[in-house]
C-alpha positions as CSV (number, residue, x, y, z in Angstrom):
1,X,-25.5,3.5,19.1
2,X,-27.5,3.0,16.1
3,X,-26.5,0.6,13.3
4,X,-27.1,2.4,10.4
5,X,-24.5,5.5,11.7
6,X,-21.1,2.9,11.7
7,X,-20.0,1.2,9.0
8,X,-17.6,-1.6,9.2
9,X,-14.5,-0.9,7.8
10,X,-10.1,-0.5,7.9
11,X,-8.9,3.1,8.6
12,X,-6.2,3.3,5.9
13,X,-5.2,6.3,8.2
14,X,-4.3,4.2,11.1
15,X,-5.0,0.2,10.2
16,X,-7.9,0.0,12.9
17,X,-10.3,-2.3,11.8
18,X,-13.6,-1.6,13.7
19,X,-17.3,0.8,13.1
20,X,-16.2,3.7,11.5
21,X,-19.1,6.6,12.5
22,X,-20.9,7.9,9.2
23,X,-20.6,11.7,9.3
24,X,-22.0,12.3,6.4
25,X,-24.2,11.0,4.0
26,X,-25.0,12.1,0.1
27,X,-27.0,9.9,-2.6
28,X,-26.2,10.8,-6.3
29,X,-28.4,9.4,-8.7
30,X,-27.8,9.4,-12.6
31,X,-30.5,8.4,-15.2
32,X,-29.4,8.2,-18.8
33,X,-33.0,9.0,-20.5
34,X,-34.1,8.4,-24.7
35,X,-36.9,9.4,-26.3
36,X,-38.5,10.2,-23.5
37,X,-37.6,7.2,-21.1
38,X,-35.2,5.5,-19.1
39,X,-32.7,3.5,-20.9
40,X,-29.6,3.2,-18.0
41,X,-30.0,4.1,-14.5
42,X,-27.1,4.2,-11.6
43,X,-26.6,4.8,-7.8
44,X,-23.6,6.2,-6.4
45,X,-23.7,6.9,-2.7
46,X,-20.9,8.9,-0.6
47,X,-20.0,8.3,2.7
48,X,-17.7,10.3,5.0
49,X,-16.5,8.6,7.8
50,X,-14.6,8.8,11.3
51,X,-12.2,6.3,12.9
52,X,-12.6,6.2,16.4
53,X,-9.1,5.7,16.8
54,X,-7.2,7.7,15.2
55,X,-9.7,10.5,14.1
56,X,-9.2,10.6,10.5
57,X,-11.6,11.2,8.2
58,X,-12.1,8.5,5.0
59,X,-14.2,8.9,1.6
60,X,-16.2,5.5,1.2
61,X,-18.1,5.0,-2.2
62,X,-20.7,2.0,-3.5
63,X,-21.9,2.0,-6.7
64,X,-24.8,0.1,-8.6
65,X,-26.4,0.0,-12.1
66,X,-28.8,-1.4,-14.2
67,X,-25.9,-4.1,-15.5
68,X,-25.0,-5.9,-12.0
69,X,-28.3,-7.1,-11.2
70,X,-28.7,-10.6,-9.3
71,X,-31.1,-12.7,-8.4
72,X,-31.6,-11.0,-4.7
73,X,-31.3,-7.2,-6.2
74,X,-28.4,-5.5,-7.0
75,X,-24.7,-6.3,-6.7
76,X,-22.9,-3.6,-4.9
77,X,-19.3,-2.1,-6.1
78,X,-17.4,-0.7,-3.2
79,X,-14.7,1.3,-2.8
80,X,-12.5,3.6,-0.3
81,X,-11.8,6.8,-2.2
82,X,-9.7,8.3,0.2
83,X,-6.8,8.0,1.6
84,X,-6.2,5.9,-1.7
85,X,-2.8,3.2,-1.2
86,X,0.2,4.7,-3.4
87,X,0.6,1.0,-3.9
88,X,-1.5,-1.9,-4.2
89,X,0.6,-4.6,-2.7
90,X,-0.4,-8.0,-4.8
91,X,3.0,-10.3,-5.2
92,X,4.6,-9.0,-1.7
93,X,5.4,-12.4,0.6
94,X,2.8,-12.6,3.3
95,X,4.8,-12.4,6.5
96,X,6.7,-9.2,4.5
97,X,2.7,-7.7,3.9
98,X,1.8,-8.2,7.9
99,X,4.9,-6.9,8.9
100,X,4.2,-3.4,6.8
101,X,0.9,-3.5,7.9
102,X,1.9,-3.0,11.3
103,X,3.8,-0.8,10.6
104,X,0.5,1.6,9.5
105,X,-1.4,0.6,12.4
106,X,1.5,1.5,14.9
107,X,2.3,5.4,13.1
108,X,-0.4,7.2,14.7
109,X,0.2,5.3,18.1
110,X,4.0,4.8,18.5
111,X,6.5,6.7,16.9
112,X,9.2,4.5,18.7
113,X,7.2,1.6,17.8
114,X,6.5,2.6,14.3
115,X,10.2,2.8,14.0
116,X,11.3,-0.3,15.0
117,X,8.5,-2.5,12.6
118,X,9.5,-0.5,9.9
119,X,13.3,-1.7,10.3
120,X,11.6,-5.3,10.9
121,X,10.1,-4.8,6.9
122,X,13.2,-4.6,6.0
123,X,14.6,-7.4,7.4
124,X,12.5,-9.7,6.4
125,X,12.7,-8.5,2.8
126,X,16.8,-9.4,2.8
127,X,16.0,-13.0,4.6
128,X,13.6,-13.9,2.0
129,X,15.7,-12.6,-0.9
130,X,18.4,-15.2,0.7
131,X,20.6,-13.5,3.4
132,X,22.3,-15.3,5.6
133,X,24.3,-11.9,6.9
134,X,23.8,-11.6,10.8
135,X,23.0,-8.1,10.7
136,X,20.9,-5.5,9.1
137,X,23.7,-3.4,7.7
138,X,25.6,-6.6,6.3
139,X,22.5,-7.8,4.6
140,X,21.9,-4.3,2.9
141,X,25.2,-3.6,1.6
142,X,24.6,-8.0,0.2
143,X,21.5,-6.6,-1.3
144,X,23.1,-4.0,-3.3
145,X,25.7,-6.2,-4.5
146,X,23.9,-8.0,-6.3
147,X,21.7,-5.7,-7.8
148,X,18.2,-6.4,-5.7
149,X,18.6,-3.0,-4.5
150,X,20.1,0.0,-6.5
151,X,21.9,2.3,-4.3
152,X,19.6,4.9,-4.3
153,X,17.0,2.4,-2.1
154,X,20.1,1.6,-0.1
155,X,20.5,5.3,1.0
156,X,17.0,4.8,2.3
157,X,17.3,1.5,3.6
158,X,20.3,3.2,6.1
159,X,17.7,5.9,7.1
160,X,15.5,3.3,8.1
161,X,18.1,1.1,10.3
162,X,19.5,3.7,11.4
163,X,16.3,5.5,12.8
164,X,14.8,1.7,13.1
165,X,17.8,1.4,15.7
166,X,17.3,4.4,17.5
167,X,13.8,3.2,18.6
168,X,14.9,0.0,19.7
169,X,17.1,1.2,22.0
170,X,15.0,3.7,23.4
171,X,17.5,6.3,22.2
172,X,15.3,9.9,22.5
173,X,15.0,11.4,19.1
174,X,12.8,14.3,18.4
175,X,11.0,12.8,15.0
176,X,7.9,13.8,13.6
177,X,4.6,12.7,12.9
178,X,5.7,13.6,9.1
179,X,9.1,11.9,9.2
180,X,7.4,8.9,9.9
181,X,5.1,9.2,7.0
182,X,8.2,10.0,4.8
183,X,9.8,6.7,6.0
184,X,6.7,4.9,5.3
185,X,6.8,5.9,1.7
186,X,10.3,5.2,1.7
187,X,9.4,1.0,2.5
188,X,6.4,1.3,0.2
189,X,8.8,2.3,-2.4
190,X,11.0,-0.5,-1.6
191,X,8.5,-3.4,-1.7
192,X,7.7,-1.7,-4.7
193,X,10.6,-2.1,-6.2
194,X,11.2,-5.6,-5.3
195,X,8.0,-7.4,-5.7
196,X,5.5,-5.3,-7.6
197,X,7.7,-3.6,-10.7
198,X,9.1,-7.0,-11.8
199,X,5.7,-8.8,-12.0
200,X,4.0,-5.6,-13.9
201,X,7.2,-5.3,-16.7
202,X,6.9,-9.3,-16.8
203,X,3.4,-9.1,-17.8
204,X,4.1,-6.2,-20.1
205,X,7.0,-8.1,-21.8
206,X,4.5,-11.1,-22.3
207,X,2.0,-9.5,-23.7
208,X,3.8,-7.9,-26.6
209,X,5.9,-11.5,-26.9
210,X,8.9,-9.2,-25.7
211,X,12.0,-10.6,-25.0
212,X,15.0,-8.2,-22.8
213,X,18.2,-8.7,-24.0
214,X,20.8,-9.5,-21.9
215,X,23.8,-6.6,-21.6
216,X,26.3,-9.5,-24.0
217,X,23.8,-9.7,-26.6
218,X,23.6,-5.9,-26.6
219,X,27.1,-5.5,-27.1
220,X,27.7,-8.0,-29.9
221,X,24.8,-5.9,-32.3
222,X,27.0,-2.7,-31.0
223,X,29.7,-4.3,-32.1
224,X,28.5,-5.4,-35.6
């Protein structure tokens, strides 16, 4: 096995961390010429690669230019172009983050498994928002009543315990590889909801010195 054919890298497809084999390789120079020469020059380089795991194919991209020099070269910017994350999980509670991680790395190995993480996720989101119900469906119905989820989440919370239930128990359910993927989009959307949304409208309100009005203030200038 040479070096230079495996890159080391996460599989978005199935979480594996490990050498992903280079399949393919492409170099796409750009030089930005005036008057004859070279006034900005840049490096973009494509790589596909396969997981070993899980067989899925990724897009990998680096990119240099004349601006991101150091003192050894050239500083690198690095990306993976696909499969790009519908979210990009920055405030979510650590535990909460490894928790939906596993529940990625366990979709293309375990549907049984898969289900019952992805039932843990939610869990642990109503015990760090402050449940003290004893079980899932208690703690649900809590979070919609007071407004941490709207009810539309809470009909997709119930598809998750419910189906999260059925793989604990070993119950045998004919689900699919894409009902899985439709559940993970349902937690992603959750977590998004919960952690990610208020931070970005927080920092949107702050940076126009924005202030919400409460529903009482609202109704007095209605009023008047």
């Amino acid at each position: 096995m040479k070096e230079k054919d495996y890159l080391l890298e996460t599989c978005k497809h199935c979480g594996n961390k490990g050498l992903l084999k280079i399949v393919a390789n492409y170099k796409q120079p750009y030089d930005e010429i005036e008057d004859y020469s070279v006034v900005f020059s840049s490096d973009t380089t494509w790589l596909l690669l396969e997981c070993p795991v899980c067989n899925g194919i990724s897009l990998y991209k680096t990119y240099t230019d004349d601006t991101m020099v150091i003192p050894n070269g050239y500083e690198l910017d690095v990306s993976m172009e696909y499969p790009g994350s519908k979210y990009d999980f920055q405030n979510v509670p650590k535990s909460i983050l490894e928790s939906y991680q596993a529940v990625i790395k366990t979709s293309k190995v375990d549907l049984s498994i898969c289900l019952i993480a992805v039932r843990r996720v939610l869990e642990k989101i109503c015990k760090e928002r402050g449940s003290k119900e004893k079980t899932l469906d208690a703690m649900l119905k809590e979070m919609v009543n007071i407004h941490i989820l709207p009810e539309t989440l809470d009909q997709c919370s119930f598809l998750i315990r419910k189906l999260g239930n059925s793989g604990a128990h070993g119950d045998d359910i004919d689900i699919l590889q894409s009902d899985i993927l439709e559940l993970i989009d349902f937690i992603e959307t959750i977590l998004y909801y919960i952690y990610e949304l208020p931070v970005k409208i927080a920092r949107m309100n702050n940076k126009y010195s924005l202030k919400l009005e409460n529903k009482t203030d609202t109704d007095k200038k209605t009023l008047e």
